[in-house]
C-alpha positions in Angstrom: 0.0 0.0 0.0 1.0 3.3 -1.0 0.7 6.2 1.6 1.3 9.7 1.5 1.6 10.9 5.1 1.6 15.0 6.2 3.1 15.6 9.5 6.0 16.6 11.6 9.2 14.5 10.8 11.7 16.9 12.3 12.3 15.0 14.7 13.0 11.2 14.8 11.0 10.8 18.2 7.7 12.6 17.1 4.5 10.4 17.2 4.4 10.8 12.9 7.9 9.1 12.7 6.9 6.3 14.8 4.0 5.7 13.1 6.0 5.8 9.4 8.4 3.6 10.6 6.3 1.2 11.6 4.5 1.3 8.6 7.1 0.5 6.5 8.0 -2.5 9.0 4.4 -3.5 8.0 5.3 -3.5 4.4 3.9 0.0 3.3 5.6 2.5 1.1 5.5 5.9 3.2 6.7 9.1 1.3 6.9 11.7 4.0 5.6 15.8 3.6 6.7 17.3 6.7 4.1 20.3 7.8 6.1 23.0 8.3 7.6 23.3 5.3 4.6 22.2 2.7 2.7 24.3 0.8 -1.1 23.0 -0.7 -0.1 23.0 -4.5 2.9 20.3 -2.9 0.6 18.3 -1.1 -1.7 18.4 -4.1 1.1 17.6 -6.4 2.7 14.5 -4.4 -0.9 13.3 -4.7 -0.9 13.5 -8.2 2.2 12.1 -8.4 2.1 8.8 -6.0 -1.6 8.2 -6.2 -1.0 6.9 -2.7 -4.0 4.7 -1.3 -3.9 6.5 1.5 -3.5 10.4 2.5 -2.5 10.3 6.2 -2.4 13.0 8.4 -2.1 14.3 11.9 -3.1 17.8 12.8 -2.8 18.4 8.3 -1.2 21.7 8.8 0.5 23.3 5.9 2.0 27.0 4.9 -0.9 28.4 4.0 -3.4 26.6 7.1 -3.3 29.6 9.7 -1.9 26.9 12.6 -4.2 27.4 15.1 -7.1 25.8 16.6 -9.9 26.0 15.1 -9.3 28.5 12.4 -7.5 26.0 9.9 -9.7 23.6 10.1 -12.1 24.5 6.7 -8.5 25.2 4.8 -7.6 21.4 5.9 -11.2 20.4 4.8 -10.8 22.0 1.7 -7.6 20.4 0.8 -8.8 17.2 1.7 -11.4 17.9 -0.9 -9.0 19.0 -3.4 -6.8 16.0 -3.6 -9.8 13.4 -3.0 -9.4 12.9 -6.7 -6.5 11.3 -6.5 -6.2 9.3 -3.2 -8.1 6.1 -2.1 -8.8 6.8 1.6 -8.3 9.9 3.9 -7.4 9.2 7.7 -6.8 11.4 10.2 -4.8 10.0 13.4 -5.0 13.0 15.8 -2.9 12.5 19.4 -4.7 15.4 21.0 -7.5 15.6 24.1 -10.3 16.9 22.3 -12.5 17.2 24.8 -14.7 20.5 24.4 -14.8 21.4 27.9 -11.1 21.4 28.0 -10.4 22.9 24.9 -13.6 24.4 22.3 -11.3 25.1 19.9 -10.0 22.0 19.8 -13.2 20.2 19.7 -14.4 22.3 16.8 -11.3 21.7 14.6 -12.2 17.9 15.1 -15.9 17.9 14.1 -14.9 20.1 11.2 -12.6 17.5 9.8 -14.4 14.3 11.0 -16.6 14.6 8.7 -14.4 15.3 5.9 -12.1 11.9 5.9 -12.8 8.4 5.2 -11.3 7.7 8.8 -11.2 9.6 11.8 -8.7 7.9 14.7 -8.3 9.5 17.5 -6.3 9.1 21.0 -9.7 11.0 22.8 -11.9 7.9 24.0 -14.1 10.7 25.7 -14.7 12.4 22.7 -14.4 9.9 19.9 -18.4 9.4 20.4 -18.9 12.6 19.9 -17.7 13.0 16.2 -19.1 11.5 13.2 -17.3 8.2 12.6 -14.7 8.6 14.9 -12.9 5.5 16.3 -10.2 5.1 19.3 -6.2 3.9 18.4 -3.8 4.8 21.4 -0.1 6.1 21.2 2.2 3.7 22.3 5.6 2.7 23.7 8.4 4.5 21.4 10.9 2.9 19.6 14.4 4.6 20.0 15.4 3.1 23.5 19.0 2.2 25.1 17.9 -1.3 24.8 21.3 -2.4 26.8 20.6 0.0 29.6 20.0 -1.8 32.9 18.3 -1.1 36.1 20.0 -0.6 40.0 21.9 -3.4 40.4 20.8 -4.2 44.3 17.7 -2.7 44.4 18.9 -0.1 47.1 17.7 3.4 47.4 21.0 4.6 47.5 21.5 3.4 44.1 19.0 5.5 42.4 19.9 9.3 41.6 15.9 10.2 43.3 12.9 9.0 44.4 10.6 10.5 42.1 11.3 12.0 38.6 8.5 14.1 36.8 8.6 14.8 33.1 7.2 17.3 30.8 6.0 20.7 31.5 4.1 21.8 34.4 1.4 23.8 33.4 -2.1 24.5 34.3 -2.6 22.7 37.6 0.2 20.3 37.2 2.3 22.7 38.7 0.7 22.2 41.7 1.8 18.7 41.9 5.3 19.7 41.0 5.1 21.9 43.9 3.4 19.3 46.1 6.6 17.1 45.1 9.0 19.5 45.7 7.7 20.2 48.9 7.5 16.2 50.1 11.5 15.4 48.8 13.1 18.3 48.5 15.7 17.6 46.1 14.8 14.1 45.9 12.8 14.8 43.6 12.8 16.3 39.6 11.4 17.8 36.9 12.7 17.4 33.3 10.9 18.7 30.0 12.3 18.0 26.4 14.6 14.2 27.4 14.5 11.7 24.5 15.6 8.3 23.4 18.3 6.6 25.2 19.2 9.5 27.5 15.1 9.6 28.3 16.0 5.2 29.1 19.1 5.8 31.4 17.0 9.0 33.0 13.8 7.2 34.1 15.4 4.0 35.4 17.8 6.0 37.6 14.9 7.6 39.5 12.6 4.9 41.8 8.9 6.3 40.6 8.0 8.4 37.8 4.8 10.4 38.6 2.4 11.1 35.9 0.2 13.7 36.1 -3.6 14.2 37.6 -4.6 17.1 35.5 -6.5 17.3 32.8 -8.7 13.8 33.8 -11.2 12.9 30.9 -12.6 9.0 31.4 -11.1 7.4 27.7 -8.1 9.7 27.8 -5.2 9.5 28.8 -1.6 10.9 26.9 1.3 8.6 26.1 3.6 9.7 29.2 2.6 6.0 30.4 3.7 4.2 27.2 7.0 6.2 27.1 7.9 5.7 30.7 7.0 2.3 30.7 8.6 1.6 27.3 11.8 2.9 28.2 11.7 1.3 31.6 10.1 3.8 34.1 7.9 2.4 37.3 4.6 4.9 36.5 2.7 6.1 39.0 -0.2 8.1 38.1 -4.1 8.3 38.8 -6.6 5.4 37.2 -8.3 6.8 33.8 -11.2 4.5 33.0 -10.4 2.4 30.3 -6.6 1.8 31.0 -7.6 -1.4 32.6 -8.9 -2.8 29.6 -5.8 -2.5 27.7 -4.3 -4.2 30.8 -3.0 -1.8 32.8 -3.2 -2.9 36.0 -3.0 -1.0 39.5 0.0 -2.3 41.1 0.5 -5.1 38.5 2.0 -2.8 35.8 1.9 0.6 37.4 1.1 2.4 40.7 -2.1 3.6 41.2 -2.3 7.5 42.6 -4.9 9.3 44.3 -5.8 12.7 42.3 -5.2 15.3 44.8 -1.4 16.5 44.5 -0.5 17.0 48.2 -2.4 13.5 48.3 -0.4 12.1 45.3 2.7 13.4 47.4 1.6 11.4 50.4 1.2 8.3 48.2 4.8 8.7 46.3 6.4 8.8 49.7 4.3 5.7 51.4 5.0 3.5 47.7 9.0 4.2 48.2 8.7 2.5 51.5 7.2 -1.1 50.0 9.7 -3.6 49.0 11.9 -2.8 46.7 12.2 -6.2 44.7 8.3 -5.9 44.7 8.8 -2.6 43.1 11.5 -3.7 40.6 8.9 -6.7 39.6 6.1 -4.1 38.8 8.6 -1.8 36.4 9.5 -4.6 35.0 6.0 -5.8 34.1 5.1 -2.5 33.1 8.1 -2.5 30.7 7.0 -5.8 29.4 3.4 -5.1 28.9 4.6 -2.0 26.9 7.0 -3.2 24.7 5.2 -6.2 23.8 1.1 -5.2 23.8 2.0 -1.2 23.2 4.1 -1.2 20.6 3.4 1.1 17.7 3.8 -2.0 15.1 0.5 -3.1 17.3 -1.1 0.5 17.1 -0.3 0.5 13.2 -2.0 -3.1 12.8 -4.9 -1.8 14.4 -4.9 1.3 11.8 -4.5 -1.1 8.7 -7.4 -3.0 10.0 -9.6 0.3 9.9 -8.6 1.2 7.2 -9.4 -1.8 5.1 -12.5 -1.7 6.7 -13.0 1.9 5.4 -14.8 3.2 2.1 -12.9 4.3 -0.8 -13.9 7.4 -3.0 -15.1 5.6 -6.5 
């Protein structure tokens, strides 16, 4: 199959490069338009050109789309219609909460393109049912990990560089976990924003828990922070979402369960990093397991390809 995806390949990490790659594990032929740097007549030409089966896309933006939610949504819909002519399917796979009390904008970007493509995927199991033909295909657990990093060797606190590591940026109310953390351990505790591939392995194994956040908290959502601490070896600790357990994620199986109250979350982080430590190590590891094996994005993309043959083409 021939697919013509527009996204952001900058960087070898991003969600669109994992996805690509895994597709062309699968067998596919993937010719890559990165966003920033494509106009519509390109687009429409490399359509012309490959006659891909499928145009793929994440957030579709291009020069002339204004970038911003939800004011480029009918110049995405439009070029959707403009190179239906010479594509079989149209999917959108969209990593974003959606949800319109957290974000209208973003809500009404989504129902403007729904509509508009053959497929409609989706990371938002909150808001999936509420856009035509929308369907639900997770992130997963990324690919460029230091696959001969190890863990601790005895299992010791001493042997960790801290307790508990938090990644990303803190805004909106996050930060008031952040602070809630800092305040329970002091320098113990971390926050790191923008740590990838094998240094983002090395980082998360040498800290005992990784907290993921409480805020925002949408039943069918959750981001990817769990597949990518898991995947490169992280124990994740984070509030239940509904709906993680039925991709088997299971509370102190595979991952820690957290209340949803920071100072609370705080008070939990401290009582977990007083359990066993070999009971810990045996959950990280099943977590990392579970990830690499049922998370994978080769699994996400098989799911895709089976949507998408299940989708109708344009005759």
């Amino acid at each position: 199959m021939k697919i013509l995806y527009l996204g952001a390949f900058r960087h070898s990490f991003s969600t669109e490069n994992e996805i690509a790659r895994a597709l062309e594990r699968a067998g596919h032929e993937v010719t890559r338009l990165e966003e920033s740097e494509a106009l519509r007549a390109t687009i429409s030409a490399a359509a012309d050109e490959l006659r891909p089966d499928v145009l793929l896309v994440a957030k579709a933006r291009f020069q002339e789309a204004g970038h911003e939610w939800p004011n480029d949504a009918r110049a995405v819909a439009d070029l959707i219609e403009q190179v239906r002519p010479a594509v079989g399917r149209v999917a959108c796979w969209l990593f974003d909460l959606l949800a319109e009390e957290f974000s209208p904008a973003r809500f009404d970007w989504a129902r403007t393109i729904a509509p508009a493509c053959e497929l409609f995927v989706t990371t938002d199991g909150h808001t999936a049912p509420k856009l035509p033909g929308a369907v639900v295909v997770r992130q997963g657990a990324p690919d460029e990990i230091d696959a001969e990093a190890g863990w601790p060797e005895e299992c010791r606190p001493e042997e960790y560089e801290g307790d508990v590591l938090f990644l990303g940026l803190p805004y909106g109310d996050r930060k008031r976990l952040v602070e809630a953390c800092f305040a329970r351990f002091g320098q113990r505790f971390r926050a790191v924003n923008d740590c990838r591939g094998p240094e983002l392995t090395r980082l998360v194994r040498s800290y005992r828990l990784v907290v993921g956040p409480h805020w925002p908290h949408f039943a069918g959502y959750w981001s990817n922070r769990i597949y990518i601490v898991a995947g490169h070896g992280g124990l994740f600790a984070a509030p239940p979402v509904e709906g993680l357990s039925a991709e088997g994620w299971r509370a102190s199986g595979n991952y820690l369960a957290l209340p949803r109250d920071p100072a609370a979350m705080a008070d939990k982080l401290a009582e977990y990093l007083h359990c066993d430590l070999g009971q810990l190590r045996a959950i990280q590891q099943a977590g990392h397991a579970h990830a690499r094996q049922q998370c994978s994005y080769d699994c996400r993309v098989a799911e895709l390809l089976a949507l998408l043959s299940d989708a109708p083409s344009q005759p």
